[in-house]
Backbone bond lengths (Angstrom), bond angles and torsions (degrees), N, CA, C in turn:
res aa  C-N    CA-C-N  psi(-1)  N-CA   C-N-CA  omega(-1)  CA-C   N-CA-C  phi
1 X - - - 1.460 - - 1.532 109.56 -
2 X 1.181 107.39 151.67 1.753 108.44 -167.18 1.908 89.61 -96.29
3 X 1.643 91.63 164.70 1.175 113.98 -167.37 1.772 95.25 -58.85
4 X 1.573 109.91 -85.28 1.506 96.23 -179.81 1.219 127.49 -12.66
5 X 1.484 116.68 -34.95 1.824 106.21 -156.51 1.241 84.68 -96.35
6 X 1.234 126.95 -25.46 1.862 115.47 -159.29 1.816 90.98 -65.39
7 X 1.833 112.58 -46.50 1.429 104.70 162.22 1.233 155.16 -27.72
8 X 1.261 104.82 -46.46 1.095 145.84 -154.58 1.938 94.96 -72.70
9 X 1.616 80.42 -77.40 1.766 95.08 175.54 1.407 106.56 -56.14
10 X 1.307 139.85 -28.84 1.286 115.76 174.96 0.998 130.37 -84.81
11 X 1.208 127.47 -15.88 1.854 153.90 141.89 1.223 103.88 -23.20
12 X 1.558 108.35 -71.53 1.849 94.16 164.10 1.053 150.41 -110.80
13 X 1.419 101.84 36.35 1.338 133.21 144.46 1.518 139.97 -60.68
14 X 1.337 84.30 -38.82 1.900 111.35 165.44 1.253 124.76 -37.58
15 X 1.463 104.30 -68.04 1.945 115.23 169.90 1.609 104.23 -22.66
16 X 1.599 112.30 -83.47 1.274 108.07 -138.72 1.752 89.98 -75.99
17 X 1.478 136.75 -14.17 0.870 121.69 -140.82 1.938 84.70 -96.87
18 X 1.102 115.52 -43.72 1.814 108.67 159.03 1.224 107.65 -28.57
19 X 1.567 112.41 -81.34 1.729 122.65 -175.55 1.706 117.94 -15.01
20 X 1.208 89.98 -50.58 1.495 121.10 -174.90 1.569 115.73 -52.55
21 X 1.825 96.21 -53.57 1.679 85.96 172.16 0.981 119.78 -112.42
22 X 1.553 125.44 20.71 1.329 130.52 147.87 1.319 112.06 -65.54
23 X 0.973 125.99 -50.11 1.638 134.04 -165.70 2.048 99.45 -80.12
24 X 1.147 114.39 -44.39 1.725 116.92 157.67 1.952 101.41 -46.91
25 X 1.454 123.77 -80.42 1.327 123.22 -169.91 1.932 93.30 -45.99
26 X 0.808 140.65 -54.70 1.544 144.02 -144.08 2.218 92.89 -79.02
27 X 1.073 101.55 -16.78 1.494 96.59 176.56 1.215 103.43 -118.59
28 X 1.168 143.42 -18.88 1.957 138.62 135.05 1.106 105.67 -39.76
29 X 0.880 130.93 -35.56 2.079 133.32 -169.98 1.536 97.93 -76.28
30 X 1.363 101.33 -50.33 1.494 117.92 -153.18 2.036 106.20 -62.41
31 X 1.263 102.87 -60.41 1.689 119.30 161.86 1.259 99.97 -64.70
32 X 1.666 157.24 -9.02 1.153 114.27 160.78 1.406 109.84 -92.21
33 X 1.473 123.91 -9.82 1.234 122.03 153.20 1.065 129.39 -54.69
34 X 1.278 134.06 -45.95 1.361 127.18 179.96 1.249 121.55 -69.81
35 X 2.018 100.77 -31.27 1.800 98.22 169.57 1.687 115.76 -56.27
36 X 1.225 118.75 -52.78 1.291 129.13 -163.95 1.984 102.95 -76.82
37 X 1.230 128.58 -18.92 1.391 122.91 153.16 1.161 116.02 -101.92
38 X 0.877 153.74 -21.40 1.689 153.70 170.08 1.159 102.78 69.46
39 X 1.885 127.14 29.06 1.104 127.12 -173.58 1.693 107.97 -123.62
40 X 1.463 118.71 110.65 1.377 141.31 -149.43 1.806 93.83 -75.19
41 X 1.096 103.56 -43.95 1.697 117.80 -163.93 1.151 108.52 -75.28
42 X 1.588 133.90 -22.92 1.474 145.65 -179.62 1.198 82.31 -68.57
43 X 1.643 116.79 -76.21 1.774 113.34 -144.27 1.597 94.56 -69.70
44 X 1.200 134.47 -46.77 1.713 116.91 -173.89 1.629 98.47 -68.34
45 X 1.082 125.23 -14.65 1.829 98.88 145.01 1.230 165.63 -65.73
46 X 1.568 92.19 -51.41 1.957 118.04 124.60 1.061 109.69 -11.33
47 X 1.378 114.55 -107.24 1.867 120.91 179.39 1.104 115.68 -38.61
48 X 1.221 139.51 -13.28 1.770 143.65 161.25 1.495 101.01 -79.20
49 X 1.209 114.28 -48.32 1.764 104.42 -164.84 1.759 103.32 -75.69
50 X 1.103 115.97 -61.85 1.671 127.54 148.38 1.905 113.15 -5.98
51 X 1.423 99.62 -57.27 1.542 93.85 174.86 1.417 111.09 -86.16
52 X 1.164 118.29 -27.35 1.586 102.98 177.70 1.329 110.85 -89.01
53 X 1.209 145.33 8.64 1.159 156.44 171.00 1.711 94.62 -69.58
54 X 1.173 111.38 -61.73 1.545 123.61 -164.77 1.423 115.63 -66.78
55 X 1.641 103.11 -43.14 1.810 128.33 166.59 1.082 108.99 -47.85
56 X 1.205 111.33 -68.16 1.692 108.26 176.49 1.388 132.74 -103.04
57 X 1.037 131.77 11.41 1.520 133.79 -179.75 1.921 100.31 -129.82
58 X 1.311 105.91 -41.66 1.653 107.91 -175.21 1.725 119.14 87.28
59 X 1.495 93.04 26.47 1.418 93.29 -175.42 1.411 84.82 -156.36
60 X 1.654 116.20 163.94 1.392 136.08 152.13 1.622 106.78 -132.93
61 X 1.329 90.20 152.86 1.595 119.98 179.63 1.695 106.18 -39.74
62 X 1.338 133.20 137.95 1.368 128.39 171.96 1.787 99.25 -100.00
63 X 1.097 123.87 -4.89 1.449 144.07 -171.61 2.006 107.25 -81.73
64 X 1.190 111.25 107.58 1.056 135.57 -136.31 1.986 101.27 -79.25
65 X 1.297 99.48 -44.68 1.733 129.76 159.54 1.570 113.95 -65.51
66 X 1.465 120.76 -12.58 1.222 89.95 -171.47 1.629 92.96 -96.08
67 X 1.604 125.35 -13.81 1.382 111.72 169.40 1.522 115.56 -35.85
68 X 1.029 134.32 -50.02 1.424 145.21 161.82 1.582 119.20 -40.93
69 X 1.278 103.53 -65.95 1.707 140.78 -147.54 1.749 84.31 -68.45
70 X 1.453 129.40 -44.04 1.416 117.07 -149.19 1.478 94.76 -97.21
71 X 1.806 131.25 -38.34 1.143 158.83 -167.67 2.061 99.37 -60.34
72 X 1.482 85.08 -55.89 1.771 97.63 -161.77 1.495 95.79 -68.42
73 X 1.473 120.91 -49.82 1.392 102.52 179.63 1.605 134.43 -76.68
74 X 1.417 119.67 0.26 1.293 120.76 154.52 1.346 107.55 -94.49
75 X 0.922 112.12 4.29 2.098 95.34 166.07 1.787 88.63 -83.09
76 X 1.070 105.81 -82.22 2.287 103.65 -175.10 1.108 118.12 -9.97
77 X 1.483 109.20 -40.28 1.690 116.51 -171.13 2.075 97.15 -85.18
78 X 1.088 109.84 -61.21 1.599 125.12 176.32 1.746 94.98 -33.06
79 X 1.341 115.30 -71.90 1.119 117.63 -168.16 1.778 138.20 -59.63
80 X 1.679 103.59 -16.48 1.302 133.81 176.66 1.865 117.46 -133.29
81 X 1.759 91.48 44.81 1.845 79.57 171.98 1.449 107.73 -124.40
82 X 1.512 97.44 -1.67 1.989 94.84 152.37 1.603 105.33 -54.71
83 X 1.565 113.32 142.42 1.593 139.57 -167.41 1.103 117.36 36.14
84 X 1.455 132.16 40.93 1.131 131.02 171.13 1.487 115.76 -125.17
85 X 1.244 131.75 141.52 1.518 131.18 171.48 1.671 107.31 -40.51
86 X 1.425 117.19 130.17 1.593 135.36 172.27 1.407 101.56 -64.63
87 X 1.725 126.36 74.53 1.620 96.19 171.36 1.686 88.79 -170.58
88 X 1.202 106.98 138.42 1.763 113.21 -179.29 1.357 101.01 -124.77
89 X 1.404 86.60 161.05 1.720 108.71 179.49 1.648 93.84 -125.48
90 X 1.305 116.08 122.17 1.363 112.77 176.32 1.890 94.54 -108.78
91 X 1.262 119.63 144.74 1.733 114.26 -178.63 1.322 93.49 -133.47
92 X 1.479 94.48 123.64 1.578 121.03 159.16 1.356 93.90 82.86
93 X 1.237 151.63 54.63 1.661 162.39 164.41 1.417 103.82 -44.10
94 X 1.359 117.21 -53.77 1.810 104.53 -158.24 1.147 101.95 43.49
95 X 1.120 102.79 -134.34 1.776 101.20 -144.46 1.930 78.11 -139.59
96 X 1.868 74.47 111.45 1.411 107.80 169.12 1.687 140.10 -173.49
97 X 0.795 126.82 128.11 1.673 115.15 -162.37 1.080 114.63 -76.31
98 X 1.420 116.00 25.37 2.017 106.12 163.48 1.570 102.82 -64.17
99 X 1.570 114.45 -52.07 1.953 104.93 -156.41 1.342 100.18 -59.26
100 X 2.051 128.96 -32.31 1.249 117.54 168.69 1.321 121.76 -51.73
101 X 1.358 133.57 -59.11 0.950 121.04 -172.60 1.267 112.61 -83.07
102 X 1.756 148.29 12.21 1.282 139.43 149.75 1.788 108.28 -72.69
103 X 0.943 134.41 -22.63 1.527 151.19 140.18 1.316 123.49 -30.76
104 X 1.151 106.48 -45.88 1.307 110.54 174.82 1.587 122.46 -99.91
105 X 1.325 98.24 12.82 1.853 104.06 -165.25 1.691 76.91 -124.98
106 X 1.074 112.94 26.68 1.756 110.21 163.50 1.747 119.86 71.86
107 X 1.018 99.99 -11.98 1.990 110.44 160.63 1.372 120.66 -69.08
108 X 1.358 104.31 105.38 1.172 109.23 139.54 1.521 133.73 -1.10
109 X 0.916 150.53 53.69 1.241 156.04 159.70 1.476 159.82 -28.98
110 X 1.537 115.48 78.49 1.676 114.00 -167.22 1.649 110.61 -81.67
111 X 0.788 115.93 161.21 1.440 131.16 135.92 1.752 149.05 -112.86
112 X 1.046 117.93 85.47 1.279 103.10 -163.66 1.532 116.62 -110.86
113 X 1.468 115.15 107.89 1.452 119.98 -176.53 1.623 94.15 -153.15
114 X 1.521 89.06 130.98 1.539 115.46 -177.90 1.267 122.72 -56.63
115 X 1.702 117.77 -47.52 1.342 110.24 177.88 1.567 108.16 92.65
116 X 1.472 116.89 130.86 1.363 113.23 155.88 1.822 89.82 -154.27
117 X 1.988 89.29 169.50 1.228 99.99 -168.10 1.708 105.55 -59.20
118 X 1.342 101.01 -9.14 2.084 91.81 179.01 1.488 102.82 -69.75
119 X 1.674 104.50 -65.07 1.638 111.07 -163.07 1.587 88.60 -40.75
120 X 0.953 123.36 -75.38 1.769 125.40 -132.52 1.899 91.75 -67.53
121 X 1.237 115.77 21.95 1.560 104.05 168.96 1.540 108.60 -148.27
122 X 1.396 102.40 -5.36 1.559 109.12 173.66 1.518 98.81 -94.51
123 X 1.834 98.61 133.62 1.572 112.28 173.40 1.300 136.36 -65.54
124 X 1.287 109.54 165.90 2.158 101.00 174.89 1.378 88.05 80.76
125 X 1.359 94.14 -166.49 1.646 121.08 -165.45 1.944 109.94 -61.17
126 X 1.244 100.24 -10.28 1.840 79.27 -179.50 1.649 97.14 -102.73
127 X 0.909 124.06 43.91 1.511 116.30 175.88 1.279 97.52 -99.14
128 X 1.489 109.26 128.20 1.582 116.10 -175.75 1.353 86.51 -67.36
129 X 1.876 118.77 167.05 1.312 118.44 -161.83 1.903 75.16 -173.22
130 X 1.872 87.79 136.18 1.437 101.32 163.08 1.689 134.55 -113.08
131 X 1.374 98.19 99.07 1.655 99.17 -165.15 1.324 107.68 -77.49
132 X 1.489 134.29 39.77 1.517 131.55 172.52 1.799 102.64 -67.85
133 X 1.120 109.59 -30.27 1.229 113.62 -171.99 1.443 117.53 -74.64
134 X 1.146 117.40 -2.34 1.784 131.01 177.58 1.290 86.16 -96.93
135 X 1.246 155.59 -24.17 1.128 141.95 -117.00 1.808 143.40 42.43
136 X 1.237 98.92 25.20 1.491 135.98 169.05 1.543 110.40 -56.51
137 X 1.574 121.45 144.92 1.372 108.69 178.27 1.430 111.77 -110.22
138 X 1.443 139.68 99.81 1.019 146.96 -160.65 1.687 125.92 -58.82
139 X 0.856 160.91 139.11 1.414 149.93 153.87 1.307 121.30 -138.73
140 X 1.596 127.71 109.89 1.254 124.13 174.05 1.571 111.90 -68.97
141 X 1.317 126.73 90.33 1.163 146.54 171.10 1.577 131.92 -143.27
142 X 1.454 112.73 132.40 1.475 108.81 -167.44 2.070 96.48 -83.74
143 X 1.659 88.10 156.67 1.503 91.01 160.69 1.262 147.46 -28.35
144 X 1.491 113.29 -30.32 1.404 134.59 167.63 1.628 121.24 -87.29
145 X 1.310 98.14 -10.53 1.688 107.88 154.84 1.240 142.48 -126.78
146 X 0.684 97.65 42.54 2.073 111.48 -176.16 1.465 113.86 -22.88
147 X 1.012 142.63 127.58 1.577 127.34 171.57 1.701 89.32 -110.07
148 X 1.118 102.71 109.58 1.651 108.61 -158.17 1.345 96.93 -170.47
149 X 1.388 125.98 115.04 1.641 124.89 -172.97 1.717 103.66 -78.93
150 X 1.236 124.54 149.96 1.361 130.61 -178.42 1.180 123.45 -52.56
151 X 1.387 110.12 142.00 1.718 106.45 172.74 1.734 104.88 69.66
152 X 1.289 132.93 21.23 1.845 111.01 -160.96 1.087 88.88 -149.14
153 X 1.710 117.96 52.26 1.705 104.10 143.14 1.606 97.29 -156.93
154 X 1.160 98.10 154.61 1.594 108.69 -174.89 1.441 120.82 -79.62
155 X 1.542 96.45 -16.43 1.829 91.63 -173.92 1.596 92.20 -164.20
156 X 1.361 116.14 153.06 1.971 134.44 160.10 1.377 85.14 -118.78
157 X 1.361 92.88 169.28 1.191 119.46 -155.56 1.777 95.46 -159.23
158 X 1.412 120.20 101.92 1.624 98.18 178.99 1.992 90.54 -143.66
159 X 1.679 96.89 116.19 1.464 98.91 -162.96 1.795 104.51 -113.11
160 X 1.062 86.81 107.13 2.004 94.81 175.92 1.318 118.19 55.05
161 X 2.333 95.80 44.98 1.212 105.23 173.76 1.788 115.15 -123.93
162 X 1.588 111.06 -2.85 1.545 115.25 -170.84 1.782 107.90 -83.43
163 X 1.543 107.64 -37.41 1.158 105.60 161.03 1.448 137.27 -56.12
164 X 1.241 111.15 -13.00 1.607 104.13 166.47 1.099 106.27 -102.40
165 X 1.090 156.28 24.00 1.245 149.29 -155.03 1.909 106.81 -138.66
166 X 1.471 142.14 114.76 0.969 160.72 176.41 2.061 99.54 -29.30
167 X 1.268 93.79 144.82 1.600 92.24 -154.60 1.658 109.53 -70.73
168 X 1.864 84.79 -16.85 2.020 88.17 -174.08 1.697 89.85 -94.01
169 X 1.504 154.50 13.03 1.219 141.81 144.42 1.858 101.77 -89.87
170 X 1.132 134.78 -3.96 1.739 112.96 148.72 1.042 124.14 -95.72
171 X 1.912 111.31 -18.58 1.290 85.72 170.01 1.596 133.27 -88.65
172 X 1.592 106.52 12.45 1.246 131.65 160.76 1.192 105.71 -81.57
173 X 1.279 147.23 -80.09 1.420 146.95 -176.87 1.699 105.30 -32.07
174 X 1.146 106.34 -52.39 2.072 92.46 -166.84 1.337 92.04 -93.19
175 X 1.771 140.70 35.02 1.650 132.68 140.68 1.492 93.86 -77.41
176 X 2.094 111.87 -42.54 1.412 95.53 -158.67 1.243 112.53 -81.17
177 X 1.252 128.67 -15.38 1.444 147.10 165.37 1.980 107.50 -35.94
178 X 1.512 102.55 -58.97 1.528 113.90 176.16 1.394 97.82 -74.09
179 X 1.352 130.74 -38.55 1.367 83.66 178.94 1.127 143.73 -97.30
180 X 1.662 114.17 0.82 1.047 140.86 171.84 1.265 124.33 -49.39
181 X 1.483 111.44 -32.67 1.428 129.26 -153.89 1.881 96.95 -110.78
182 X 1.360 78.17 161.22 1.982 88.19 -175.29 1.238 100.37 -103.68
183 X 1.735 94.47 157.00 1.995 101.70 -162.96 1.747 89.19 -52.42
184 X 1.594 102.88 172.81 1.169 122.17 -161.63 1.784 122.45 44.29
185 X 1.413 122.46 -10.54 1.533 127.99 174.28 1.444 106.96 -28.82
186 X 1.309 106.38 178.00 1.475 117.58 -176.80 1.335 115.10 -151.54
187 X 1.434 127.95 151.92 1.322 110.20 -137.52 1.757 91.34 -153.21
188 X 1.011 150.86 91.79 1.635 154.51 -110.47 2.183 112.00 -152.60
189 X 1.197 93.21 87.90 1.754 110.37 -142.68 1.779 74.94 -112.76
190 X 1.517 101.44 136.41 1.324 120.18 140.03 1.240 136.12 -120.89
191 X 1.000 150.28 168.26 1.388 143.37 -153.06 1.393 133.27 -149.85
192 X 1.368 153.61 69.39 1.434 138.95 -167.59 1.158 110.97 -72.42
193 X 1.409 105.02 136.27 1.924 122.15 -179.69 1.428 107.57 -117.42
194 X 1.506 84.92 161.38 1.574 99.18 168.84 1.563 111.33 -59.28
195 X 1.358 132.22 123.81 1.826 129.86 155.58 1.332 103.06 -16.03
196 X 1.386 108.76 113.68 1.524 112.75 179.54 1.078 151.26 133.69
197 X 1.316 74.21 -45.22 1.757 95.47 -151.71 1.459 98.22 -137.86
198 X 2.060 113.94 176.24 0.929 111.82 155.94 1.823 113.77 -93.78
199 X 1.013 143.63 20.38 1.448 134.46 173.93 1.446 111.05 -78.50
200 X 1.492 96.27 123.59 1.564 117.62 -173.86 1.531 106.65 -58.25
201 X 1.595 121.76 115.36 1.642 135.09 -171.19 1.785 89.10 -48.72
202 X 1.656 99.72 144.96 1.282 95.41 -161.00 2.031 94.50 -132.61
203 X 1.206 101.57 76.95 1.706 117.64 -174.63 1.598 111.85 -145.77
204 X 0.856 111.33 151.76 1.739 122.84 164.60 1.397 106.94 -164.35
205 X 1.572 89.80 122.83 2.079 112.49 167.45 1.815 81.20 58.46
206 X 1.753 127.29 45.79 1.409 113.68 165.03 1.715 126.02 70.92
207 X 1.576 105.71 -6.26 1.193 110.03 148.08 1.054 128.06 -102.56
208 X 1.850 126.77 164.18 1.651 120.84 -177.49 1.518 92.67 -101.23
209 X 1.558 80.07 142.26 1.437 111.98 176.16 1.366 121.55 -33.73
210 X 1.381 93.05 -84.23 1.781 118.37 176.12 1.321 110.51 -142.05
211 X 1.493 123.42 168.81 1.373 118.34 165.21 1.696 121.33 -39.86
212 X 0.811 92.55 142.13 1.694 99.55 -178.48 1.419 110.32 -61.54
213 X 1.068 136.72 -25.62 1.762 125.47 -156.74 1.576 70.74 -108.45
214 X 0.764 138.26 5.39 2.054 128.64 154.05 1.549 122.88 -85.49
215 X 0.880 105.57 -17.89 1.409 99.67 -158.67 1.502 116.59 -112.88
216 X 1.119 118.79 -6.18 1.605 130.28 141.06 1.717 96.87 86.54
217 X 2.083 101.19 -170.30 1.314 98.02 -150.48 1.898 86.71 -128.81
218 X 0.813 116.36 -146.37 1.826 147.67 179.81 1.761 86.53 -99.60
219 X 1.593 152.10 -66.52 1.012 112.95 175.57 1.457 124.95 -61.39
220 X 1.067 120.41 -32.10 1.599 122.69 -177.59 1.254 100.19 -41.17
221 X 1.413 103.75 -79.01 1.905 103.18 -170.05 0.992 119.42 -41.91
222 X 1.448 122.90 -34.23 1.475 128.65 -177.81 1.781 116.48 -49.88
223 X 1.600 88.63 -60.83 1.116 104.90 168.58 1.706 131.28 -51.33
224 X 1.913 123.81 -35.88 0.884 113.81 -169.13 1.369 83.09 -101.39
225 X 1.019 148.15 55.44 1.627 143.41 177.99 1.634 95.38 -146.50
226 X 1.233 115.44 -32.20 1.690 113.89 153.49 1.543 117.26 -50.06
227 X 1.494 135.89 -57.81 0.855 143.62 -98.04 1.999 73.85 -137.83
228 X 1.133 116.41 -35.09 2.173 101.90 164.80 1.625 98.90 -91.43
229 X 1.442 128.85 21.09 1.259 108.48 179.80 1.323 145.66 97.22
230 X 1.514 93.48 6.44 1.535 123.17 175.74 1.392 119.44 -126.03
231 X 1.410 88.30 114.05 1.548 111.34 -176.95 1.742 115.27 -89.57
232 X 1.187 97.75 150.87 1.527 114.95 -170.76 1.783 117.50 -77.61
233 X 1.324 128.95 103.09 1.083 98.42 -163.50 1.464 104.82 -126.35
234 X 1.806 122.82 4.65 1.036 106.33 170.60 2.035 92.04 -160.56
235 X 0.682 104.03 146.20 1.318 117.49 -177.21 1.955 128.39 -137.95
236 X 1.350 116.03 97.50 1.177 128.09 -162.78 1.351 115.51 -110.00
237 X 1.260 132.85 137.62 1.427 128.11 -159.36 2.294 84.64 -125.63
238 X 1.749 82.20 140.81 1.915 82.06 -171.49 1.467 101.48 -64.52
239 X 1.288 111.40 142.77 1.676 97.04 136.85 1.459 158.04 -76.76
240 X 1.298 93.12 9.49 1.590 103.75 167.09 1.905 95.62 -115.52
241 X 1.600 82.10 160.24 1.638 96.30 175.71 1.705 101.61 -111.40
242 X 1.345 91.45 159.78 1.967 96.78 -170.33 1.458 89.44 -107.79
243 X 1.027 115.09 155.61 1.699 123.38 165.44 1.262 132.62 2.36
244 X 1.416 100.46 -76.39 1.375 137.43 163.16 1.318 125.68 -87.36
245 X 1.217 114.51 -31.76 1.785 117.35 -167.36 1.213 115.21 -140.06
246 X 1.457 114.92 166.70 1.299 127.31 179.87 1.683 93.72 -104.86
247 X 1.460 97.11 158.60 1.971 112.23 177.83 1.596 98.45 -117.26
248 X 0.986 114.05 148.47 1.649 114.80 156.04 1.759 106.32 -149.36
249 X 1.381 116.89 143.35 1.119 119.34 -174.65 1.486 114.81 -112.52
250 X 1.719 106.63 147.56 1.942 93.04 -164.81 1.595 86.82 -138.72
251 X 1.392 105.58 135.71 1.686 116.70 173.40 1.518 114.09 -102.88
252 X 1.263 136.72 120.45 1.230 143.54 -154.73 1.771 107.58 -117.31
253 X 0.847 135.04 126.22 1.586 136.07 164.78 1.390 117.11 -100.75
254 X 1.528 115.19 141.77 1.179 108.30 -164.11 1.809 102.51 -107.62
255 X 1.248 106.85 119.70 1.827 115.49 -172.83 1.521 97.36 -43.30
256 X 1.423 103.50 130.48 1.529 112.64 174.04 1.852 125.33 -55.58
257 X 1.804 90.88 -30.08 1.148 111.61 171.37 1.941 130.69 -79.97
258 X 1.383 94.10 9.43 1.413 126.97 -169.32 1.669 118.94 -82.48
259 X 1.369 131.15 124.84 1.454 118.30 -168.28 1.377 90.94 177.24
260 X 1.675 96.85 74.71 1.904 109.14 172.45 1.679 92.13 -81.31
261 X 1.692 67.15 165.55 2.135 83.58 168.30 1.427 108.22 103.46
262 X 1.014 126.58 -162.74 1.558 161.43 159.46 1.080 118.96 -125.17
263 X 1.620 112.76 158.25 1.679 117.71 153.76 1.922 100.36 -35.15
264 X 1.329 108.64 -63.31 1.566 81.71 -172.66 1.335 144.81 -46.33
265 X 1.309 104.30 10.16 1.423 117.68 177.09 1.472 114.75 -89.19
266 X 1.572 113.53 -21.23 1.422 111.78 -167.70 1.697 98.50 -81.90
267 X 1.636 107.81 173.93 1.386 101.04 160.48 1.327 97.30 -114.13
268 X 0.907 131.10 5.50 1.726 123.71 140.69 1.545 113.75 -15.00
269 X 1.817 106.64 -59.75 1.186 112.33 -136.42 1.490 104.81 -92.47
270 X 1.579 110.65 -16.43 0.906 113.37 -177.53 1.636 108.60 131.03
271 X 1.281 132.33 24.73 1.451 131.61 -159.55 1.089 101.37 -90.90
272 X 1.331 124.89 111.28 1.235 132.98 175.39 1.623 111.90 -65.26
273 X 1.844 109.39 156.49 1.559 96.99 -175.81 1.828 98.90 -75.03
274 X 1.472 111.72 166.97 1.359 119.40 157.97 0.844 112.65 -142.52
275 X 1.715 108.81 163.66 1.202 139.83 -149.30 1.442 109.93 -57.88
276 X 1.166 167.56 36.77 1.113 135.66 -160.63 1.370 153.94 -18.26
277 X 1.394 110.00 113.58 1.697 134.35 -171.31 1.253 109.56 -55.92
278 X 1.389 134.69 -22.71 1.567 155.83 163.84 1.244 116.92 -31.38
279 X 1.738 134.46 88.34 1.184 140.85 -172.77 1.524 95.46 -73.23
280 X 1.351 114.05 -42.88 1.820 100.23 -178.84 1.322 129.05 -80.62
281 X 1.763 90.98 -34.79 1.996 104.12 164.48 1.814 99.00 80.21
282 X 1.385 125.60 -56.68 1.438 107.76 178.71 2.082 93.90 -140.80
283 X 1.332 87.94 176.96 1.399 89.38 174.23 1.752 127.01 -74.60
């Protein structure tokens, strides 16, 4: 066989033979997860979220944490939606199969990510993405604007999206977070950090955010997520490391006795949508 053709055939050979050890690395990941949690129900979630990722979107994450990152936060929700309203707010989704599979676990289902002409043409996970077609309820809106009536959802969901975002748009986003949510709600945040440390990784689409002595840490948030009424109630650090960063995941409850905001918060009242402050817009 001549040189070209021997090329040729291996050219398209390539595809499946990537596939191959992506999907090999993605089940090395998978068993060292389960060694290091000893938790059976995470990884047969994984491999559930993993296939419906592919089922319905035709892609999976190349992002090494979100094997974890997408798995860990539908167990929190799975595990606490006895007495609570059936209905999520996922913020800043891009393109990812959590809102599918909160859809299929019988919730009610928002989406709210703003969108800009970058996301919706930049690849991987920040590609704005429209899940109307799952039957998903869409909303181009940043974190700091929810069009979401008060008190009337059981759970948010915002996964490796507060860190890109300027510290005075989270600490707007987790007021609207509390108020969004109904007393006792739950509120299910992951986070990428700097190696190290707790300081919230401070980049979006490869630019920095803001100055660094702005943009705060894992206590900060804690703290300003205390302070609209959301309490800390479980806090998990991944077991895999990403490239660059460490993940840790924090579950928040919202005090029953809790009811930030104003009427201007409702759209009752008349709250017009706004613009979003969101330099990254989705994950």
């Amino acid at each position: 066989m001549r040189r070209d053709s021997r090329l040729r055939v291996l050219v398209r050979r390539l595809p499946p033979i990537q596939a191959a050890v992506k999907n090999f690395e993605a089940c090395v990941r998978l068993a060292r997860m389960g060694f290091r949690t000893h938790d059976i129900d995470l990884v047969r979630k994984a491999i559930a979220v993993r296939s419906l990722s592919r089922s319905s979107l035709g892609w999976v994450t190349r992002h090494r944490t979100r094997l974890w990152e997408y798995p860990w936060a539908l167990q929190q929700v799975d595990r606490r939606m006895r007495g609570r309203t059936q209905s999520a707010v996922d913020v800043g989704a891009g393109r990812s199969p959590v809102p599918i599979a909160l859809s299929q676990m019988g919730l009610r289902t928002i989406v709210a990510d703003p969108g800009n002409k970058m996301t919706c043409a930049w690849p991987g996970e920040w590609l704005w993405t429209d899940y109307s077609q799952f039957g998903i309820e869409m909303q181009r809106a940043g974190m700091e604007a929810l069009e979401v009536e008060r008190a009337s959802v059981g759970f948010v969901l915002c996964i490796s999206v507060m860190e890109h975002v300027p510290a005075r748009v989270r600490r707007a986003g987790l007021a609207e977070f509390a108020r969004v949510l109904e007393p006792d709600g739950v509120c299910v945040i992951t986070l990428d950090l700097m190696r190290d440390s707790e300081r919230l990784w401070n980049s979006a689409l490869n630019e920095q955010v803001e100055p660094e002595g702005e943009h705060g840490s894992v206590p900060d948030l804690i703290a300003e997520a205390s302070d609209c009424g959301l309490k800390l109630e479980n806090m998990a650090p991944c077991p895999a490391r990403g490239r660059r960063v460490d993940v840790m995941g924090l579950v928040f409850r919202k005090s029953a006795a809790t009811q930030p905001g104003d009427d201007r918060g409702d759209l009752s009242a008349g709250r017009p949508a706004a613009a979003s402050g969101d330099p990254r817009t989705s994950r």
